[in-house]
RODO-2510 file (C-alpha; in nm, 4 decimals, decimal comma):
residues 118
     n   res          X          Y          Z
     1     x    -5,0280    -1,5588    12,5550
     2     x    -5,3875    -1,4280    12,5317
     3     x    -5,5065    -1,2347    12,7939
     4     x    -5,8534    -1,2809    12,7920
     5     x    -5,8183    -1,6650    12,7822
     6     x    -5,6424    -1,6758    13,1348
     7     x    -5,7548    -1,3794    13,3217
     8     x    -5,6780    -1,3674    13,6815
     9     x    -5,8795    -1,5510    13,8740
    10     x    -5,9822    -1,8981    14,0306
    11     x    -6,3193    -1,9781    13,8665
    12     x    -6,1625    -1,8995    13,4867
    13     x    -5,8515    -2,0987    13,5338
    14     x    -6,0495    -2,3973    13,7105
    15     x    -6,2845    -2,4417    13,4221
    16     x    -5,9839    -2,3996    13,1765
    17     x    -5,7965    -2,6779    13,3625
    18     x    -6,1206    -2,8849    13,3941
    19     x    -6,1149    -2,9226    13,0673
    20     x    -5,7413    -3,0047    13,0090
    21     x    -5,6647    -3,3500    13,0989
    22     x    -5,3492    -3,2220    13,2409
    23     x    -5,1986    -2,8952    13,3645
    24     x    -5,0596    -2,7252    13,0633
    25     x    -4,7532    -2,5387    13,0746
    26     x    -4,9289    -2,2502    12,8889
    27     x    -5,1804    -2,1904    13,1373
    28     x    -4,9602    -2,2242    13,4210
    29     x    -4,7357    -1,9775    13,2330
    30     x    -4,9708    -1,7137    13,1664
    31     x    -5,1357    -1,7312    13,4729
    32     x    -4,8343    -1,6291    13,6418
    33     x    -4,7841    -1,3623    13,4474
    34     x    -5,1593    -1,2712    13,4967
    35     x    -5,0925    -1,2896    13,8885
    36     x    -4,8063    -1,0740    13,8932
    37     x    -4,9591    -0,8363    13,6625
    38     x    -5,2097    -0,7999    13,8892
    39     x    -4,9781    -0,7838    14,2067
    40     x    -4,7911    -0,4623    14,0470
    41     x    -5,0958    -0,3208    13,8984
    42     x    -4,9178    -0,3326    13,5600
    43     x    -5,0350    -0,4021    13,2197
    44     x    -4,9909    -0,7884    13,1330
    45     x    -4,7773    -0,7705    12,7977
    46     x    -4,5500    -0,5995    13,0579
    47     x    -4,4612    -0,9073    13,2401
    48     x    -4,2365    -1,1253    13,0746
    49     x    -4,1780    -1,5052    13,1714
    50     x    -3,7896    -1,4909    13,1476
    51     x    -3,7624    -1,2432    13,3161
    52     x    -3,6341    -1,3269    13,7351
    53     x    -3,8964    -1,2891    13,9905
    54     x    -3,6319    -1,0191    14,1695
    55     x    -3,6249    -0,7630    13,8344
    56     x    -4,0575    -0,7345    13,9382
    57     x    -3,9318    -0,6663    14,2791
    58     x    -4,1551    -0,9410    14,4252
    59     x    -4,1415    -0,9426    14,7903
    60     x    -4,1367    -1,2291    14,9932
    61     x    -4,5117    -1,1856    15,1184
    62     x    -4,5850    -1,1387    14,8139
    63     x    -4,4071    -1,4798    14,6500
    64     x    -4,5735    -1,6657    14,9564
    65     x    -4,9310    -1,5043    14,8298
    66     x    -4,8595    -1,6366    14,4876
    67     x    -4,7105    -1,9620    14,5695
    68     x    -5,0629    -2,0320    14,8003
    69     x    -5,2512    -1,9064    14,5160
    70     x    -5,0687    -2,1519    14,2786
    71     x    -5,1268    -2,4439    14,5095
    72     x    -5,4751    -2,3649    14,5519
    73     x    -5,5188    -2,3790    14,2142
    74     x    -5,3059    -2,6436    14,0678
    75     x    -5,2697    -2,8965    14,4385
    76     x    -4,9377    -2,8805    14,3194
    77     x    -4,7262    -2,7434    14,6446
    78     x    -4,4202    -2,5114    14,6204
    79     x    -4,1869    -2,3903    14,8743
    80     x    -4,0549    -2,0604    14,8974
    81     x    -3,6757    -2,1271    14,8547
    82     x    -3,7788    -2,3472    14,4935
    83     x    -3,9206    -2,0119    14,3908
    84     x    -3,6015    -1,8368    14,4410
    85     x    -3,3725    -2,1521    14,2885
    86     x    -3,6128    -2,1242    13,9402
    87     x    -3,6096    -1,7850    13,9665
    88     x    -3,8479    -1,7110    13,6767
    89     x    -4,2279    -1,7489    13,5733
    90     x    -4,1133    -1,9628    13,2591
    91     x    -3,8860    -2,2337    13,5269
    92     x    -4,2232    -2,2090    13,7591
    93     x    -4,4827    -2,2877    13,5463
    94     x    -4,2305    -2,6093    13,3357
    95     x    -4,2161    -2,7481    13,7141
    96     x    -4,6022    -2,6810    13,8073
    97     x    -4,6841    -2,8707    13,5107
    98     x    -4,4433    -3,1324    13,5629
    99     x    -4,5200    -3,2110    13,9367
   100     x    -4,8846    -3,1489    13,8086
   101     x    -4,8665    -3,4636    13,5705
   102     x    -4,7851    -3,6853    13,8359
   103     x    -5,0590    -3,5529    14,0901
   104     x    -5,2582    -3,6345    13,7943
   105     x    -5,1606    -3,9481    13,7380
   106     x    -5,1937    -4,0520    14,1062
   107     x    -5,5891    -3,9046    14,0917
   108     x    -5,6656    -4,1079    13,8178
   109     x    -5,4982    -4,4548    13,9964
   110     x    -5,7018    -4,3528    14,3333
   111     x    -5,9880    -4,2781    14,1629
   112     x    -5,9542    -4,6384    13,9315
   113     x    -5,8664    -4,8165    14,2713
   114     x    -6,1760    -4,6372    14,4778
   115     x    -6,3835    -4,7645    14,1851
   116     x    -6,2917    -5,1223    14,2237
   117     x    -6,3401    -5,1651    14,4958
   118     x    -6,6960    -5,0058    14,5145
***
């Protein structure tokens, strides 16, 4: 995961995904990691995806800041108790990007549909 390619922060994963077609697990992935990173104020090779969400000691104002953050980002919506049943960056960024492929999918029917009928 490179660092520099996914620093924290809205604008730089935006333009990364606007150039993606789709959400890629990747990004998701070490985006996450670049979150909670920041959220401890640790160094970012410290944060490993495999690793549960309860061994960073996430709190649960702190999951509900990163699941907004993640929605905000992504439009892909994630309640608090699906955080705790994946229980890891690596299970939260595989079901980002999967529920991200079918907003994706619906955006580019609307958009087709809007378009026909203008």
């Amino acid at each position: 995961m490179d660092q520099v390619a996914y620093t924290f922060g809205q604008s730089t994963f935006k333009s990364y995904m606007a150039a993606e077609a789709e959400m890629d697990n990747a990004a998701i992935k070490s985006w996450l990691c670049a979150w909670v990173a920041n959220k401890l104020d640790v160094g970012f090779e410290l944060i490993h995806p495999h690793l549960s969400f309860t061994s960073y000691g996430l709190n649960s104002v702190e999951s509900m800041d990163m699941l907004l953050a993640v929605e905000g980002l992504t439009g892909v919506p994630v309640k608090t108790a699906i955080l705790w049943e994946l229980g890891s960056i690596e299970a939260l960024a595989n079901y980002i990007a999967h529920c991200s492929e079918f907003l994706f999918e619906d955006t580019i029917s609307t958009r087709g549909e809007v378009e026909g009928v203008l």
